[in-house]
C-alpha positions in Angstrom: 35.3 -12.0 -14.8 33.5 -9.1 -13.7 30.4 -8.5 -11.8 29.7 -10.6 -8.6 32.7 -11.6 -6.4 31.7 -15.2 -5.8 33.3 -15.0 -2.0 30.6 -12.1 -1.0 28.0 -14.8 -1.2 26.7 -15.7 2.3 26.3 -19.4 0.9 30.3 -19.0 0.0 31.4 -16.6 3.0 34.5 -18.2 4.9 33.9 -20.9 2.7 37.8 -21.4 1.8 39.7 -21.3 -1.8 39.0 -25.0 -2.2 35.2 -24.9 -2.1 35.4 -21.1 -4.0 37.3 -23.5 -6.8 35.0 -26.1 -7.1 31.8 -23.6 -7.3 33.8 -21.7 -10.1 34.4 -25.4 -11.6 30.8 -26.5 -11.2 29.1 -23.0 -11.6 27.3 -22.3 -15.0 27.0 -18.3 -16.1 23.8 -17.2 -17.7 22.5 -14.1 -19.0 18.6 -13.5 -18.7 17.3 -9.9 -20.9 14.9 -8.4 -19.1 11.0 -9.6 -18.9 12.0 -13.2 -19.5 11.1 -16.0 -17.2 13.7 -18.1 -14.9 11.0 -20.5 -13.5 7.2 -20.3 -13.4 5.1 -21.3 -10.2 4.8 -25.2 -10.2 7.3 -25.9 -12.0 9.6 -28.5 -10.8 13.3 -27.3 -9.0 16.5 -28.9 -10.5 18.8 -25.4 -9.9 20.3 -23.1 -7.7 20.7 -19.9 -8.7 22.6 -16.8 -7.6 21.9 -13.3 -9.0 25.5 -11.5 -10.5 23.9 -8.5 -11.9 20.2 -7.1 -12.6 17.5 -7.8 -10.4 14.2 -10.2 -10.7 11.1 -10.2 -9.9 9.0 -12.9 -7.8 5.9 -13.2 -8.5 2.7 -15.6 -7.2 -0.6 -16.2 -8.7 -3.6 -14.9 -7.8 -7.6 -15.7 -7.7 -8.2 -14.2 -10.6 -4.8 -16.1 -12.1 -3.2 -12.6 -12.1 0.7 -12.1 -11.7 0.8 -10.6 -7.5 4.5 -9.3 -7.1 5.7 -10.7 -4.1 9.8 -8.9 -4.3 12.6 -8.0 -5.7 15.8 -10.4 -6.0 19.5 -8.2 -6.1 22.9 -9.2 -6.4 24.0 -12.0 -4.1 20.8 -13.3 -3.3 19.7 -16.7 -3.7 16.8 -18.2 -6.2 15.1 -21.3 -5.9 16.8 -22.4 -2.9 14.0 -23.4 -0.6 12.2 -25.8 -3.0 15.4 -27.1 -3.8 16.4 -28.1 -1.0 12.9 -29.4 -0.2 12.1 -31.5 -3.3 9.3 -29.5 -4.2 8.1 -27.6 -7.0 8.8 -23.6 -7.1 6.3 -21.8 -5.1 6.2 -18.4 -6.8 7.3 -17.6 -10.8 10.6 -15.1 -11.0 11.2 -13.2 -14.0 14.1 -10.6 -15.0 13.0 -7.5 -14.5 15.8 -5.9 -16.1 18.9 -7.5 -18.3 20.1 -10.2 -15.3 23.5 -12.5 -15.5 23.5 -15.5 -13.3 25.3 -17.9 -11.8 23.5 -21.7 -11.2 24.6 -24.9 -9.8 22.2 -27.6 -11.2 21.4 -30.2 -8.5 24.0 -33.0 -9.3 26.9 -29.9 -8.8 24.8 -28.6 -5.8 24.7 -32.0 -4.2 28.7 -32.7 -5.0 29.4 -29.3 -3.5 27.8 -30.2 0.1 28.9 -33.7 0.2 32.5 -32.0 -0.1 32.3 -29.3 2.0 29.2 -29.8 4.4 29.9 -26.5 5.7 28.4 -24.6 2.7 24.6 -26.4 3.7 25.0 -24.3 7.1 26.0 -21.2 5.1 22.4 -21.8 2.8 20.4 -22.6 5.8 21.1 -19.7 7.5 20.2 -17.9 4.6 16.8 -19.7 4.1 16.4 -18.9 7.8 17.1 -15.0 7.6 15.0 -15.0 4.1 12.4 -16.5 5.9 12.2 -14.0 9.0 12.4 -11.4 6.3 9.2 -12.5 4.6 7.1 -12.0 8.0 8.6 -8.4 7.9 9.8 -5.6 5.1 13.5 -6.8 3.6 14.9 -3.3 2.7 17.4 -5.6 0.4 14.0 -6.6 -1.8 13.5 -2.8 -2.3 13.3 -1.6 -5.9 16.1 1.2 -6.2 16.5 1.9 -10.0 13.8 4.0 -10.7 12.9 5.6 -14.1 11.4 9.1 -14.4 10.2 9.5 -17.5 8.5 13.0 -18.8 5.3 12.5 -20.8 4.5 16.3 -20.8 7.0 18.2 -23.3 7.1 21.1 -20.8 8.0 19.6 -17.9 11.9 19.5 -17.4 12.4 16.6 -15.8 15.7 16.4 -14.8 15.0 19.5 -12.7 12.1 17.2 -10.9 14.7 14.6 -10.4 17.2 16.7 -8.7 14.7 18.1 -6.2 13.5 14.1 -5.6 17.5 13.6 -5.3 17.5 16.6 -2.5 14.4 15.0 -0.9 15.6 11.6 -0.1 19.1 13.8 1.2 16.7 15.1 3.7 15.8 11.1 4.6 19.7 10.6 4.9 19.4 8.6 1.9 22.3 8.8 -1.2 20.7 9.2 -4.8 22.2 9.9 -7.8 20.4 11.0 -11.2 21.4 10.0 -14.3 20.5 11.3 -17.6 21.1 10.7 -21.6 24.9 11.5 -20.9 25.0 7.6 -20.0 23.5 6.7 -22.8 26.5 5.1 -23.5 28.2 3.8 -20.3 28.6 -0.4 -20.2 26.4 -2.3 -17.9 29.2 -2.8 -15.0 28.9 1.7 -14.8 25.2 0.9 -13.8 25.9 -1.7 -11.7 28.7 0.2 -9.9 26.8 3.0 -9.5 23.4 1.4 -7.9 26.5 -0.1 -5.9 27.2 3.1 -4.5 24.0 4.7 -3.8 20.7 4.2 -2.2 18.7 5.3 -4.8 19.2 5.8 -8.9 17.1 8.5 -11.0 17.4 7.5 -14.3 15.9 11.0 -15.7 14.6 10.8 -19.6 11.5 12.6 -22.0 9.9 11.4 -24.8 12.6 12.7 -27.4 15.2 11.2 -25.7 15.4 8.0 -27.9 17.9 5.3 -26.8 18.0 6.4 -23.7 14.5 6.6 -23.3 14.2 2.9 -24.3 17.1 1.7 -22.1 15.4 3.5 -19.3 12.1 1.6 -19.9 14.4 -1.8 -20.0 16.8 -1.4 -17.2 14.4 0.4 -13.9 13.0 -1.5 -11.1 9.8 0.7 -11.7 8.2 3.4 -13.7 7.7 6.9 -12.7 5.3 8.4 -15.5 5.3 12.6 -14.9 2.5 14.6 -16.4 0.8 17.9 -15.9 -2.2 17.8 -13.8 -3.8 20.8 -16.0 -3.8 18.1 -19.8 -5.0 15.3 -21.1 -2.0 12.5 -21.8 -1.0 12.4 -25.0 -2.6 10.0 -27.7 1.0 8.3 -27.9 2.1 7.9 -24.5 5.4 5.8 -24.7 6.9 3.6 -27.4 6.1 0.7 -27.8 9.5 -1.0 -26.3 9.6 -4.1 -24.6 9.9 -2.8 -20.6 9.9 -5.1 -17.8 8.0 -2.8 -15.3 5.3 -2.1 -18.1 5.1 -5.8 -18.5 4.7 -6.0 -15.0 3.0 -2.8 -14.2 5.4 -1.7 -11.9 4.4 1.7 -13.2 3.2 5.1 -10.7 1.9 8.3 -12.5 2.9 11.7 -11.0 0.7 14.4 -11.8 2.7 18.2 -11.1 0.1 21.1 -10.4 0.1 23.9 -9.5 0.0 25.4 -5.2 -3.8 26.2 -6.0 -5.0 22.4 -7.3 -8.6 23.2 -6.9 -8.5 26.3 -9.8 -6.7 23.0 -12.2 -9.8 20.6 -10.7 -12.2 23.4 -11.6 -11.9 22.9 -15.3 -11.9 19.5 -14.7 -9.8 16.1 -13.5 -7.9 14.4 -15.8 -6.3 12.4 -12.9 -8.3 9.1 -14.1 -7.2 9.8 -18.1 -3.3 9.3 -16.8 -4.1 6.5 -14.9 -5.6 4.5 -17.5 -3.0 6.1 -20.3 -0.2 5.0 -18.3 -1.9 1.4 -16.9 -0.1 3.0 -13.3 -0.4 0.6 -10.5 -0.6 3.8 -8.4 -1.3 7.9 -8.3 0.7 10.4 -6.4 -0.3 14.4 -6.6 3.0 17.0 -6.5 2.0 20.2 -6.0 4.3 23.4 -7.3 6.8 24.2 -4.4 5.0 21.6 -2.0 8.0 20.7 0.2 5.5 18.3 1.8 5.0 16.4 -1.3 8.6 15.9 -2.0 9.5 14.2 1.0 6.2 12.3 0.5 7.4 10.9 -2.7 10.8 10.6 -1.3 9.8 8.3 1.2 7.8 6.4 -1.2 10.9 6.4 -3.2 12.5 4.5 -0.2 10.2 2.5 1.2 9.8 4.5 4.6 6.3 5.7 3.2 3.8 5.8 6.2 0.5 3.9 6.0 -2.7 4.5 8.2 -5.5 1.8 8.5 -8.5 3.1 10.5 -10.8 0.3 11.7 -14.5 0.3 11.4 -16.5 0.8 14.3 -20.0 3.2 14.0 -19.4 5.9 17.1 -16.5 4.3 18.3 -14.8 5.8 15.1 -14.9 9.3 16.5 -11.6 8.0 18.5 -9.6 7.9 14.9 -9.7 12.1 15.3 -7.7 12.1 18.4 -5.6 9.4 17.3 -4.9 11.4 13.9 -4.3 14.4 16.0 -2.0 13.0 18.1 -0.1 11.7 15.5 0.3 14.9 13.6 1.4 16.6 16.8 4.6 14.1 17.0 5.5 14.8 13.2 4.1 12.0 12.1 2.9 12.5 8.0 0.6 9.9 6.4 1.1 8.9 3.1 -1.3 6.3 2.5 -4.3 6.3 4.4 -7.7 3.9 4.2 -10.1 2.5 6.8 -13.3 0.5 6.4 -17.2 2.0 7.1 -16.5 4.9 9.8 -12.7 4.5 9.6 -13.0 5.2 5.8 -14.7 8.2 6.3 -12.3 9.6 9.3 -9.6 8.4 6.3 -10.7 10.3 3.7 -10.9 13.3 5.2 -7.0 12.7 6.1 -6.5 12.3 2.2 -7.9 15.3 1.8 -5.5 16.9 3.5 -8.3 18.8 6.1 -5.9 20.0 9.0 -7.7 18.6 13.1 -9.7 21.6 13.5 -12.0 20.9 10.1 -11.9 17.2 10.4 -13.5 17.9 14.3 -16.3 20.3 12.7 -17.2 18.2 9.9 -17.8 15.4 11.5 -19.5 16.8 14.5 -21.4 18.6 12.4 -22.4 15.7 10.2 -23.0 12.7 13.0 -23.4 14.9 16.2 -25.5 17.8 15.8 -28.4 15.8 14.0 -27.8 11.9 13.7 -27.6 11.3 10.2 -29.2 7.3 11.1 -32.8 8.3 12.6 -34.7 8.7 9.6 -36.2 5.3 9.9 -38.6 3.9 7.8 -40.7 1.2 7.9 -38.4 -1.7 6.7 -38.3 -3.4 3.4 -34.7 -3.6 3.2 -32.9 -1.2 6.3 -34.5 0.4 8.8 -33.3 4.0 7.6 -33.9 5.6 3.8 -30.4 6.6 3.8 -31.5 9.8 2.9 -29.6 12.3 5.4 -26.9 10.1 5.1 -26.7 10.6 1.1 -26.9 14.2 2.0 -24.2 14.8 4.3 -21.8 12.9 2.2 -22.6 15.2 -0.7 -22.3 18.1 1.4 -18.6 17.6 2.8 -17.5 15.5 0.0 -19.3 16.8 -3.1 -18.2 15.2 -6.5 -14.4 15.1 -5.3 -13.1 11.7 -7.2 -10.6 9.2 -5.5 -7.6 10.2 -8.0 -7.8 14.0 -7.0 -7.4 13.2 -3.3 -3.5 14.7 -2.4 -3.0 11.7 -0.1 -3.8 8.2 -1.4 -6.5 6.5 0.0 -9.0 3.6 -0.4 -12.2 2.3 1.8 -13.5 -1.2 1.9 -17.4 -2.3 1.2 -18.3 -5.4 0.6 -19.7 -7.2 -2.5 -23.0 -9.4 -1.4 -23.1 -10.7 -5.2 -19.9 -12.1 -5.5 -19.1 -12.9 -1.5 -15.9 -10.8 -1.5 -14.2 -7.5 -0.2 -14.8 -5.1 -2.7 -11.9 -1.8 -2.9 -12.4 1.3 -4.1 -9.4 3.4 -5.0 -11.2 5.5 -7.6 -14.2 6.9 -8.4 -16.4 9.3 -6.6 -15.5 9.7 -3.4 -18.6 9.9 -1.9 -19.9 7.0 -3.5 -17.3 4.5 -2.5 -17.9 5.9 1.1 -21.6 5.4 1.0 -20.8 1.6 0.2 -18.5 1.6 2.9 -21.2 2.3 5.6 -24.2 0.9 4.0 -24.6 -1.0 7.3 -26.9 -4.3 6.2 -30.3 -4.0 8.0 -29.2 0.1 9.3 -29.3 1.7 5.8 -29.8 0.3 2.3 -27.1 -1.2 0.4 -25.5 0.5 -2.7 -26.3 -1.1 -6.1 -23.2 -0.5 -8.9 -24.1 -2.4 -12.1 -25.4 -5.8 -11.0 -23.2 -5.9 -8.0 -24.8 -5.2 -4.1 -22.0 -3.7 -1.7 -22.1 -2.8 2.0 -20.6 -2.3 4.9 -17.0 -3.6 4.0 -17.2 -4.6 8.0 -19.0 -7.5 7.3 -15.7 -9.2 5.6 -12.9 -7.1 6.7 -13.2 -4.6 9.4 -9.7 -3.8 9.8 -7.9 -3.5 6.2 -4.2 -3.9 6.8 -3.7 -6.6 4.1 -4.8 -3.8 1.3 -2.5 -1.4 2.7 0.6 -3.4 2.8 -0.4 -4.2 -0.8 0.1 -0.8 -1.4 2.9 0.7 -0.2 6.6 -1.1 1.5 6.5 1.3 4.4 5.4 1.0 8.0 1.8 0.9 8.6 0.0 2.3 11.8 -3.6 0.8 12.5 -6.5 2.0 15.0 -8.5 -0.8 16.1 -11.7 0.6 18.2 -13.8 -2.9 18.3 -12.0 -4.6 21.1 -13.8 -3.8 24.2 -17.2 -5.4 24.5 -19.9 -3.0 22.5 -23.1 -4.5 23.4 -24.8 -4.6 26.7 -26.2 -8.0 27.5 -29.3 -6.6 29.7 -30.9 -5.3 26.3 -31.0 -8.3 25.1 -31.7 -10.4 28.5 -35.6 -9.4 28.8 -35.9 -7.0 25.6 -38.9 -4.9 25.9 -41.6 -5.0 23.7 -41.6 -2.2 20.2 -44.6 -0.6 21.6 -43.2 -0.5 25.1 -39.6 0.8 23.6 -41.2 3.8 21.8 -43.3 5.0 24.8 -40.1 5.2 26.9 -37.9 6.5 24.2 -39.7 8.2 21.5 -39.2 7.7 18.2 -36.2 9.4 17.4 -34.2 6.8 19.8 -32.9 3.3 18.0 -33.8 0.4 19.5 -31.3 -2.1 20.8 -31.8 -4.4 17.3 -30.2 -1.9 15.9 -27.1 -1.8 17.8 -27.1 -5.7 17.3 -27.3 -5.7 13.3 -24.3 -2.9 13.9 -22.3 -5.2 15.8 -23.0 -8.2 13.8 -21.7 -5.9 11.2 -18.4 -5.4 12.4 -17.8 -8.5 14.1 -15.0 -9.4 11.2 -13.5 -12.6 10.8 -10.1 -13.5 12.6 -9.3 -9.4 13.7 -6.2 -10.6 16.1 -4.5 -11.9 12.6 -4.8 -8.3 11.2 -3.9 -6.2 14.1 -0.6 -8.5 14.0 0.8 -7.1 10.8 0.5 -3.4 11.4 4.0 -2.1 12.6 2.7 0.0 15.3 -1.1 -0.8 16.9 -3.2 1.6 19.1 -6.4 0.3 20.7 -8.4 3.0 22.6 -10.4 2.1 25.1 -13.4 2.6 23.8 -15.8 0.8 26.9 -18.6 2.5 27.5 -19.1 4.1 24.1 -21.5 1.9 21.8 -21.2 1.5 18.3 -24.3 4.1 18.2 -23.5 6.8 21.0 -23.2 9.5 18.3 -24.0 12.2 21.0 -19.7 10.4 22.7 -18.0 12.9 20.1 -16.0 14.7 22.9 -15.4 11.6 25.0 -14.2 9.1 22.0 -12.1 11.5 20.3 -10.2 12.2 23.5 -9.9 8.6 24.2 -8.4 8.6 21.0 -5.8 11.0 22.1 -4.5 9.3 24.7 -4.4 6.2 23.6 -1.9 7.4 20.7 -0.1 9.5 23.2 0.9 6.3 25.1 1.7 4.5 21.9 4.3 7.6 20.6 5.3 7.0 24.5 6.3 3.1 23.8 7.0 3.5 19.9 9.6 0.6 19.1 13.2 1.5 18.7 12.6 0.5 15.0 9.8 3.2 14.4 10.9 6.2 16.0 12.8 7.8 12.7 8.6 8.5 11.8 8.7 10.6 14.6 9.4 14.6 14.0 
C-alpha cells in the first residue's frame, strides 16, 4: 500500500506494532475526487479521518451563507477529530480540493482502538491541543503549496514566468520545483513525492496545453491566472473543467506589464475586465524586470507576504509617515497595505508605490498648508461642504482605480443603510477614500446607489480582521488612538458660539467638532484588534488632537520613533522581515 505510512501519524507515533495492526484492521480507505464534500457544517460526527494523499479544504459559513475558507488539511493531518471526540456536530464543511485518498475509523473502531490502547487518546489530544494553538496563529502546515500557473495570453511564455517565481522563492530560502506538460503522464504517487520534497510546486500550463491543462485546474491548491496588462481577456477564458480552486475561488489574476505601467494605463485599465473574467479572489501587478515584484509574489507564494493596517485617527494619522519610513529604512517591503479614514489615505499612497519624500509633500501639502476641513457651512447635514476635500483627493489621486494600484490595498467606510463595515478593494480610488473619511457631522457622507457610507471609524477603526482575510503573512498595525485625544476643560464650562468666534475667528473649529471626531473613532473593542496583528506600534501621540493639522512635523517624527523602538524589540519570530 502506498501513500501515507500509517506510523508517521502523530495519533499513531510510538504507538507499537499491536495498535499499528489493529488501526490497519479497523481502518477503512477512501478515495474522494476533487470538489466533493467529506462533511458539511452541522452535520453530525460518526468518523475519524486521516488524510493519505491530496489536500482539503475547510470551509465555514458566512452572513451572507457564503462558503469562508478557513485552511488547508495535508497528509497526516487529522479531520473531524474535535467534534468527535466532543459529541457534537462538525463546526466547519471540508471538501477535497484536489483528488484526496483517506483513511477513517468510524466511532465503534475509534472507541475499540482507545479502550485497547489508552495511549493513542494522549497521542489525539495532543494533537487537538497543537491544532488548537495553531488556529490563534498562522499553521505553515495549512499553507496551500501546489499552485497552478496557467497562461491566458497566448504570448506570454509561461514557463519562463514560472522559473523566475522558482528563483524568487530561492532568494526566500524556499525549494520549488516547476513542472510542466512533460508530467502529463506521471501517476499520482510522482506528485505526491514531489510536493514531498519541496516547498513549493509550479505546475506551469497555457491554454493549448489540453490534458495537462485540465489536470492542472483539478489537482492545485490555487489558481494563478497570467494575463497581459496591455488586453482585454479573452471571450473564452478557461474550459469549462470541473476545478476545485474555481469552485472554490481560490483563484489570483497576475497582470505582466511593462517597466513604464502608466503609458499601458494611458490607453486604459483593463485590470477590472481580468478580475471579473477570471472571478479572482485577488490582483497582483508584475511589472517587466521588476525584481521587487518577484519577491513580492514570491512571498505571497509562501505565505511570508507582509501586511500593513494603518489605524484611523484625523491628525494623529500624520504619525503613519514616520512609521512607514522607518520601516522602509530596516528593509521592510509591504505587500498588502489598508487602513481606515486617515490611515486609508496614508495606505494608499504606500500602494502607490510614492517613495517618503512624495508621501511627506503630498500630504503636507494637502492637510497642512491649507486645512482641507474649514470650509464650514451652515449645517444641514456636516458642518463642512466637503468641497476642498473633494478637491485635494482628485488632485493627488485623480481617476487612479483600486485594481491599477502596484501594491494591494483596501480602506474601510462604513454603510449607515445596512449597519455594517463596508470594503472597498476596487473602484476609483478616490472615491472609496472619500467614504473613508466622510467623518458624520465634519463632512457629508458619500451616497453609492441607495447605500450612505462614512467614516469606516465609526465600526472599525483599526482593520486587522480584513487584512488577515487577505493574505497568510505577518501583519504590522499602527494604532495612533490610544492616548487620551480630547481635553476635558473644553467641554467643562464650553464657551458660548458667539463668544468662540470672537476669540478664534472663523477659520478655527470649535471644540464640537473635535468631539464628533472622536466619537468617530472611538471603535468598538480596539484591544481585541490590536491583539491579532503580529507586530504593534503605538506612537505616542499625547498632545496632538485628532484636529491639530498644523502637528505634521511633530506626529510624523513621533511616528519614527515609535517604529524605531519596535524594529529594536521585533520578536525573534519576525526578524526574517527585516533587510
Amino acid at each position: 500500500m502506498t501513500g501515507l505510512d500509517l506510523a508517521s501519524l502523530p495519533f499513531l507515533r510510538d504507538a507499537g506494532a499491536a495498535a499499528l495492526k489493529d488501526v490497519e484492521k479497523s481502518a477503512i480507505w477512501y478515495s474522494l475526487p476533487g470538489g466533493w464534500p467529506l462533511f458539511q457544517e452541522g452535520e453530525p460526527a460518526d468518523t475519524l479521518w486521516f488524510v493519505r494523499s491530496g489536500s482539503l479544504g475547510a470551509f465555514r459559513r458566512g452572513l451572507d451563507g457564503s462558503k469562508e475558507f478557513i485552511g488547508h488539511i495535508r497528509q497526516g493531518e487529522p479531520v473531524g477529530e474535535m467534534a468527535l471526540v466532543a459529541g457534537e456536530p462538525h463546526s466547519a464543511s471540508v471538501f477535497a480540493l484536489r483528488d484526496t485518498e483517506l483513511l477513517a475509523l468510524d466511532r465503534t473502531a475509534f472507541n475499540r482502538l482507545i479502550r485497547r490502547h489508552p495511549q493513542l487518546m494522549q497521542n489525539l489530544a495532543r494533537t487537538m491541543l497543537f491544532r488548537s494553538r495553531q488556529n490563534r496563529r498562522r499553521n505553515p502546515r495549512a499553507d496551500p503549496r501546489v499552485f497552478s500557473l496557467i497562461a491566458a495570453s497566448p504570448t506570454l511564455d509561461i514557463h519562463k514566468r514560472a522559473e523566475t517565481l522558482k528563483q524568487g522563492l530561492a532568494k526566500l530560502g524556499k525549494r520549488a520545483i516547476v513542472v510542466g506538460p512533460e508530467a502529463a503522464s506521471q501517476t499520482a504517487s510522482w506528485f505526491d513525492e514531489i510536493e514531498a520534497w519541496n516547498d513549493i510546486v509550479l505546475l506551469a500550463a497555457d491554454l493549448s496545453d489540453g490534458a495537462w491543462l485540465k489536470l492542472c485546474l483539478r489537482q492545485a491548491d490555487r489558481l494563478w491566472i497570467f494575463g497581459r496588462a496591455e488586453t482585454a481577456p479573452p471571450e473564452s477564458l478557461l474550459p469549462d473543467t470541473a476545478s476545485p480552486a474555481r469552485q472554490f475561488q481560490l483563484v489570483d489574476t497576475i497582470l505582466v506589464a511593462p517597466q513604464d505601467r502608466a503609458a499601458v494605463l494611458a490607453k486604459g485599465s483593463t485590470a477590472a475586465d481580468w478580475s471579473a473574467a477570471t472571478k479572482s479572489q485577488r490582483l497582483f501587478h508584475w511589472r517587466q524586470d521588476e525584481p521587487k515584484d518577484v519577491l513580492m509574489l514570491a512571498r505571497i507564494l509562501t505565505g511570508t507576504s507582509i501586511g500593513l493596517v494603518l489605524g484611523g485617527g484625523g491628525a494623529r494619522a500624520y504619525a503613519h509617515i514616520g512609521v512607514v519610513r522607518a520601516l522602509r529604512e530596516a528593509g521592510i517591503s509591504f505587500d498588502f497595505v489598508g487602513g481606515t479614514s486617515m490611515g486609508g489615505v496614508i495606505a494608499a499612497c504606500v500602494a502607490l508605490d510614492w517613495d517618503d519624500g512624495e508621501i511627506e509633500r503630498r500630504i503636507w501639502d494637502s492637510f497642512v498648508r491649507n486645512n482641507p476641513l474649514n470650509d464650514y457651512v451652515l449645517p444641514v447635514v456636516a458642518m463642512t461642504s466637503g468641497a476642498k476635500v473633494d478637491q485635494r483627493l482628485a488632485t493627488n489621486f485623480g481617476d487612479v482605480l483600486i485594481e491599477d494600484l502596484p501594491r494591494s490595498f483596501f480602506c474601510l467606510s462604513t454603510n449607515l443603510t445596512l449597519g455594517s463595515p463596508k470594503l472597498h478593494r476596487s473602484g476609483r480610488l478616490r472615491d472609496a477614500l472619500r467614504a473613508s473619511i466622510a467623518l458624520p457631522g465634519i463632512l457629508p457622507p458619500v451616497v453609492s446607489g441607495e447605500d450612505i457610507l462614512v467614516d469606516g471609524a465609526v465600526l472599525d477603526n483599526f482593520p486587522i480582521n480584513a487584512m488577515i482575510d487577505l493574505h497568510r503573512g505577518p501583519n504590522i498595525g499602527v494604532d495612533v488612538t490610544r492616548q487620551r485625544a480630547l481635553n476635558p476643560e473644553e467641554f467643562r464650562k464650553p464657551e458660548s458660539f458667539f463668544s468662540w468666534i470672537t476669540r478664534h475667528g472663523l477659520h478655527a473649529a470649535p471644540p464640537i467638532a473635535e468631539l464628533m471626531m472622536r466619537s468617530a473613532t472611538a471603535s468598538l473593542d480596539p484591544a481585541k484588534s490590536r491583539e491579532k496583528t503580529d507586530l504593534l506600534i503605538v506612537p505616542d501621540m499625547a498632545g496632538i488632537q485628532l484636529r491639530d493639522w498644523k502637528a505634521f512635523d511633530a506626529a510624523v517624527e513621533t511616528g519614527y520613533r515609535a517604529a524605531t523602538r519596535a524594529i529594536q524589540n521585533i520578536p525573534n519570530g519576525l526578524r526574517p522581515l527585516l533587510s
